[in-house]
Backbone as CSV, one residue per row, in Angstrom:
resi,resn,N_x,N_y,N_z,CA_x,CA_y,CA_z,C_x,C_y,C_z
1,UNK,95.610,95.006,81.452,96.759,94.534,82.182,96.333,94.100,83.576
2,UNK,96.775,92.986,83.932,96.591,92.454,85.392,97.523,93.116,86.667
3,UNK,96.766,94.044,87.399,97.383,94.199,88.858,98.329,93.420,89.583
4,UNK,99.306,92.908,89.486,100.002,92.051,90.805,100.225,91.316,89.946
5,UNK,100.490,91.371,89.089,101.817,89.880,88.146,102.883,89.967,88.828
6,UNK,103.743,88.885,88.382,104.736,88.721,88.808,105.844,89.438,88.424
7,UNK,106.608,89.827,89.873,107.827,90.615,89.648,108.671,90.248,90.247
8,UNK,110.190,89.944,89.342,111.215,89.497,89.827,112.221,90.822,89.885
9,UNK,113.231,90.471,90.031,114.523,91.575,90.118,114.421,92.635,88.781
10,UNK,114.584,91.427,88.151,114.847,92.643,86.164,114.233,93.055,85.944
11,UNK,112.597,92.368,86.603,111.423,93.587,86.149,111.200,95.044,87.131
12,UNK,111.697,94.888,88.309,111.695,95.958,88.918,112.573,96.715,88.415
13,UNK,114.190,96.303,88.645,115.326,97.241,87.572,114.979,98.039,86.538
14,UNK,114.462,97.040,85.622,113.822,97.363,84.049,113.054,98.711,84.723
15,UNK,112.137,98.633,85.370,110.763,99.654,85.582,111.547,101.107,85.802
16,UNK,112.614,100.544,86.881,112.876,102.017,87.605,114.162,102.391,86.648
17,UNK,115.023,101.633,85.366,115.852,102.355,84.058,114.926,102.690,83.868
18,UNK,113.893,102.293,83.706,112.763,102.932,82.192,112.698,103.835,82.983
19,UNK,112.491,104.417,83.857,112.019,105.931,84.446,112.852,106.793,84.954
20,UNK,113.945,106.169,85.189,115.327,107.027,84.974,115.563,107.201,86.206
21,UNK,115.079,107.159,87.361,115.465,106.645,88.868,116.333,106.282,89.606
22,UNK,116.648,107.054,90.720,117.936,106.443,91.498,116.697,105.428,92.778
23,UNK,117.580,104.523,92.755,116.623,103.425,94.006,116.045,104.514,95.058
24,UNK,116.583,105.571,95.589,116.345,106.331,96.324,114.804,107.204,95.865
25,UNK,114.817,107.689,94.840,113.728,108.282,93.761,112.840,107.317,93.698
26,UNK,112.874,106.368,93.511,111.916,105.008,92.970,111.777,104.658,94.481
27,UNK,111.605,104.547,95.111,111.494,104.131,96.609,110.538,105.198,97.428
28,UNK,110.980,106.259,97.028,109.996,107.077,97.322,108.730,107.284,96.801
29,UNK,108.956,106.851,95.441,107.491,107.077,94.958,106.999,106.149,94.951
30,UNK,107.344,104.916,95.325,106.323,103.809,95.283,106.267,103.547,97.322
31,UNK,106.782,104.789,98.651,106.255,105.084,99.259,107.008,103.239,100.612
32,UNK,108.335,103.130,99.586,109.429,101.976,100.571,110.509,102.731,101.052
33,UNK,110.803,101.601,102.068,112.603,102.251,102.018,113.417,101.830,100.828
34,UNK,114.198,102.476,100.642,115.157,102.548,99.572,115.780,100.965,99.533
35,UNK,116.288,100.868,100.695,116.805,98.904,101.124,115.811,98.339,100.648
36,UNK,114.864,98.233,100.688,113.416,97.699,100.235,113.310,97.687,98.536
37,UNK,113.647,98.277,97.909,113.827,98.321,96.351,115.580,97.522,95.918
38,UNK,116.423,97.894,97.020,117.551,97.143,96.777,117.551,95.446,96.878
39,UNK,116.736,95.216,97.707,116.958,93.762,97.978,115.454,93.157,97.261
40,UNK,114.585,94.021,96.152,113.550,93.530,95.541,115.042,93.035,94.316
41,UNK,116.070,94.038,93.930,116.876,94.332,92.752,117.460,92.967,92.918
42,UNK,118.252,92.650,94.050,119.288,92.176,94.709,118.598,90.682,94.529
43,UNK,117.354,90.302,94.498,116.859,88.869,94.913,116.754,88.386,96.138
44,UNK,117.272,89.544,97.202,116.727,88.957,98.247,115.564,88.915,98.911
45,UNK,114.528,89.346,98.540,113.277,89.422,98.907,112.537,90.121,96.922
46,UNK,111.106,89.487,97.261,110.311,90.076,96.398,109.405,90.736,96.381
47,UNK,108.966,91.504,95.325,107.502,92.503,95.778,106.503,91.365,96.243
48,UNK,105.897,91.624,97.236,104.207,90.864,97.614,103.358,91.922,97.698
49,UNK,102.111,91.635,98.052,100.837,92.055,98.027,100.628,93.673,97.139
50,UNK,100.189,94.308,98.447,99.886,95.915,98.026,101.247,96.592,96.908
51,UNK,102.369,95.929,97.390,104.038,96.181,96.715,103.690,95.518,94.746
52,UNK,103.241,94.609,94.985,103.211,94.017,93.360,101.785,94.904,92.628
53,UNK,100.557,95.206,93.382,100.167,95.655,92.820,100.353,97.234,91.927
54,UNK,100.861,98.095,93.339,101.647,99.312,93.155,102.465,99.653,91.775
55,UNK,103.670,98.420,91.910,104.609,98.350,90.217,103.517,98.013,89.317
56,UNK,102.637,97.465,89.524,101.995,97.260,87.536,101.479,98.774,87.820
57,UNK,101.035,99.349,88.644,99.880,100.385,88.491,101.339,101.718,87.682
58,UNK,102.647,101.519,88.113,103.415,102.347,87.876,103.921,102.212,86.685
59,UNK,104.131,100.643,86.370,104.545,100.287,84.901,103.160,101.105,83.792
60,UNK,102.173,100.668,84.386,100.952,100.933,83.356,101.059,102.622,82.990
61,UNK,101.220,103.429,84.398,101.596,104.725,83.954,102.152,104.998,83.098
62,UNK,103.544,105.130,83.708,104.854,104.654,82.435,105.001,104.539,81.547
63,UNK,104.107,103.859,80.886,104.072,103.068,79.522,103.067,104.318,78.685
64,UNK,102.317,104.764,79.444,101.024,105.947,79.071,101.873,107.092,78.827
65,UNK,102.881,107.546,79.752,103.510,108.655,79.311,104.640,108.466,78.577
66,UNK,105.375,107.542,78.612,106.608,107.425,77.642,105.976,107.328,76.302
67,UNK,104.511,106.889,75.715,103.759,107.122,74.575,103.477,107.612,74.440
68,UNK,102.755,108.649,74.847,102.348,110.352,74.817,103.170,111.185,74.941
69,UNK,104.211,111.088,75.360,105.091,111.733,75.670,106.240,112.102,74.284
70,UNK,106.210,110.207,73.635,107.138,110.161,72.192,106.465,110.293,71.020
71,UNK,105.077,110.588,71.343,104.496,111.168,70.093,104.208,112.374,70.359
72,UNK,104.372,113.233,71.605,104.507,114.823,71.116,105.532,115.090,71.038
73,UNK,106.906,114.672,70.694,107.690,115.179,70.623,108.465,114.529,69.260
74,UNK,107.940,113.705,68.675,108.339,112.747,67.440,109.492,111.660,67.328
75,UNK,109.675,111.392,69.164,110.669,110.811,69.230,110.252,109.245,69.360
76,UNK,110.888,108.405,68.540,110.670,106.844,67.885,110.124,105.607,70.117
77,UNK,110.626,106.924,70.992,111.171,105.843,72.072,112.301,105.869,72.515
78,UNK,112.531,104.957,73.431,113.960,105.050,74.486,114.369,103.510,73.852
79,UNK,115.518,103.956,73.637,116.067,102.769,72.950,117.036,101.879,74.328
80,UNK,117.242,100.963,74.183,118.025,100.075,74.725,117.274,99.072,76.257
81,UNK,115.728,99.780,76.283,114.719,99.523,77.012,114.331,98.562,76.756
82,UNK,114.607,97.005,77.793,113.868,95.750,77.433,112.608,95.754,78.203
């Protein structure tokens, strides 16, 4: 997976449903202000630099534990997750 693809609104949204996050929660761990994840959501500004690389490094996590995670427990996945 490539570091720093492109991220628009739905893919940030998408990232922080998939992890179950209040903007406040997700803001912290990727180490923004909270306004700073709202107006990535919002379209008014987008992730750049160190910010775009950060979300793939979090998506890539993510993706590692929601799979390890649904095969120790035998569950198929989170459904309704685009």
């Amino acid at each position: 997976m490539e570091y720093g693809s492109e991220w628009d609104a739905e893919s940030v949204a998408a990232l922080r449903a998939r992890l179950e996050m209040t903007q406040a929660e997700f803001s912290e761990t990727l180490g923004v202000r909270q306004q700073t994840v709202s107006e990535w959501e919002t379209r008014m500004h987008a992730p750049k630099g160190a910010s775009k690389k950060l979300l793939s490094m979090v998506r890539e996590q993510a993706g590692s534990y929601k799979t390890s995670n649904s095969r120790e427990t035998g569950q198929a996945g989170e459904s309704g997750v685009k």
